[in-house]
C-alpha positions in Angstrom: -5.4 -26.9 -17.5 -7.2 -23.5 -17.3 -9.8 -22.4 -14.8 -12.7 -21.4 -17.1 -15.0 -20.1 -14.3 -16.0 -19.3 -10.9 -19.6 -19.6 -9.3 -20.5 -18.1 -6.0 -23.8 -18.7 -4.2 -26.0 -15.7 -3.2 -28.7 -14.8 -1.5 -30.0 -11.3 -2.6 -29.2 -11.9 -6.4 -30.0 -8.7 -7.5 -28.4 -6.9 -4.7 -24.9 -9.1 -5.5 -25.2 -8.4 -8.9 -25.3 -4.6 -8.5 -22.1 -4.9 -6.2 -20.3 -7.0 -9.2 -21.4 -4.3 -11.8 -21.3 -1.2 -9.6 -18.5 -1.2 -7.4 -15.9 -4.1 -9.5 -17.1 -3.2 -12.6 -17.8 -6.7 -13.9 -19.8 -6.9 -16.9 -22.8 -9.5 -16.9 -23.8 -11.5 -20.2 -27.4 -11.1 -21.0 -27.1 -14.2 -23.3 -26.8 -16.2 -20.2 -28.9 -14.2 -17.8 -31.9 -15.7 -16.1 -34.1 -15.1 -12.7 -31.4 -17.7 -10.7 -28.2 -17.3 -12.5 -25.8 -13.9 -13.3 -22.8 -14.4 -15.5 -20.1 -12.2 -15.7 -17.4 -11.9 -18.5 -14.0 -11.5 -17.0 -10.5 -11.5 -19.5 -11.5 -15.1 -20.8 -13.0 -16.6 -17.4 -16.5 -16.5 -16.6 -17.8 -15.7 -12.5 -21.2 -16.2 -11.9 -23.5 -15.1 -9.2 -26.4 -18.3 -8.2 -29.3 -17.7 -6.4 -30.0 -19.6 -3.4 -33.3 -21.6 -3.6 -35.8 -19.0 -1.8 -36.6 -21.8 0.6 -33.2 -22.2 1.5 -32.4 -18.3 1.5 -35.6 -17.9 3.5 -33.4 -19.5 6.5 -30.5 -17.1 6.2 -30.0 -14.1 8.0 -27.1 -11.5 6.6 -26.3 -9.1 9.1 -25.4 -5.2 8.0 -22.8 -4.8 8.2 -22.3 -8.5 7.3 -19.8 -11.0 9.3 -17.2 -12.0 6.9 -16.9 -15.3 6.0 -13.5 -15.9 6.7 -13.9 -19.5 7.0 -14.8 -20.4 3.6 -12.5 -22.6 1.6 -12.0 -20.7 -1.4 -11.1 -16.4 -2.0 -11.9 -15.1 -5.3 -9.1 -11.9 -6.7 -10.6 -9.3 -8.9 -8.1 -7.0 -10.6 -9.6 -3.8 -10.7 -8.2 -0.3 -12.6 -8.0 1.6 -8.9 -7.8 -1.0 -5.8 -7.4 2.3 -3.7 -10.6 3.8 -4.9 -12.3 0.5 -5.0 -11.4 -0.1 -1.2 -12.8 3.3 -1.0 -16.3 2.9 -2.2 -16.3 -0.4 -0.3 -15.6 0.9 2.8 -17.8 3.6 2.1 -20.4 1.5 1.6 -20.3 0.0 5.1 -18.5 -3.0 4.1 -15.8 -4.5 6.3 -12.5 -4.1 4.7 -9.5 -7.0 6.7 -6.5 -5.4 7.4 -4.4 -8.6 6.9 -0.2 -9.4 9.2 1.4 -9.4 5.7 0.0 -5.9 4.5 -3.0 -6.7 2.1 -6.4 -5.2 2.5 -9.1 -7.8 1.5 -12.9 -6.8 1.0 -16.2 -8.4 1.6 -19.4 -8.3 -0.4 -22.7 -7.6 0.7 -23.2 -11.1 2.2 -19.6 -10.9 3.6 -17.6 -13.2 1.4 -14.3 -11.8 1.6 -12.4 -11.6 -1.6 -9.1 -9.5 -2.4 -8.2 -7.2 -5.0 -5.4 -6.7 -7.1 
């Protein structure tokens, strides 16, 4: 069994998807691009960004800096050429970074899904 893909819900689409490209470097696929949907080509896998419906989104308040979501049931891991300087830019970016018991510094996004780095 392989993991082909990941989707993650969003609210701010295009903001998401500038953090994805800007700051982890992800890649999106214009093939698959449409107003809703943001596809990213990762090293095999695909992770994809879906818009919330706008009457649904309309409902959700994200706080700056957001709350992470460290409840959710499921972390995504991006390797990334400089976690340091990726950290960096996150944190300089206002973004909570989680200074976790067993040493690792996880990140959140702009909507505060926290995700770690490697």
């Amino acid at each position: 069994m392989t993991l082909s893909g990941a989707m993650l819900f969003v609210k701010d689409l295009e903001r998401m998807t500038a953090f994805y490209t800007d700051v982890l470097g992800l890649k999106a696929v214009a093939a698959t691009r449409l107003d809703t949907w943001v596809e990213f080509e990762s090293a095999g896998s695909r992770f994809a960004l879906h818009a919330i419906p706008a009457g649904t989104a309309a409902g959700i308040t994200i706080d700056s800096p957001p709350v992470p979501r460290e409840q959710s049931a499921m972390k995504l891991t991006f390797t990334v050429a400089d976690v340091d300087g990726t950290l960096a830019r996150i944190k300089a970016m206002g973004l909570p970074l989680l200074q976790r018991p067993w040493g690792e510094i996880e990140a959140t996004d702009p909507e505060g899904n926290v995700f770690a780095l490697a």
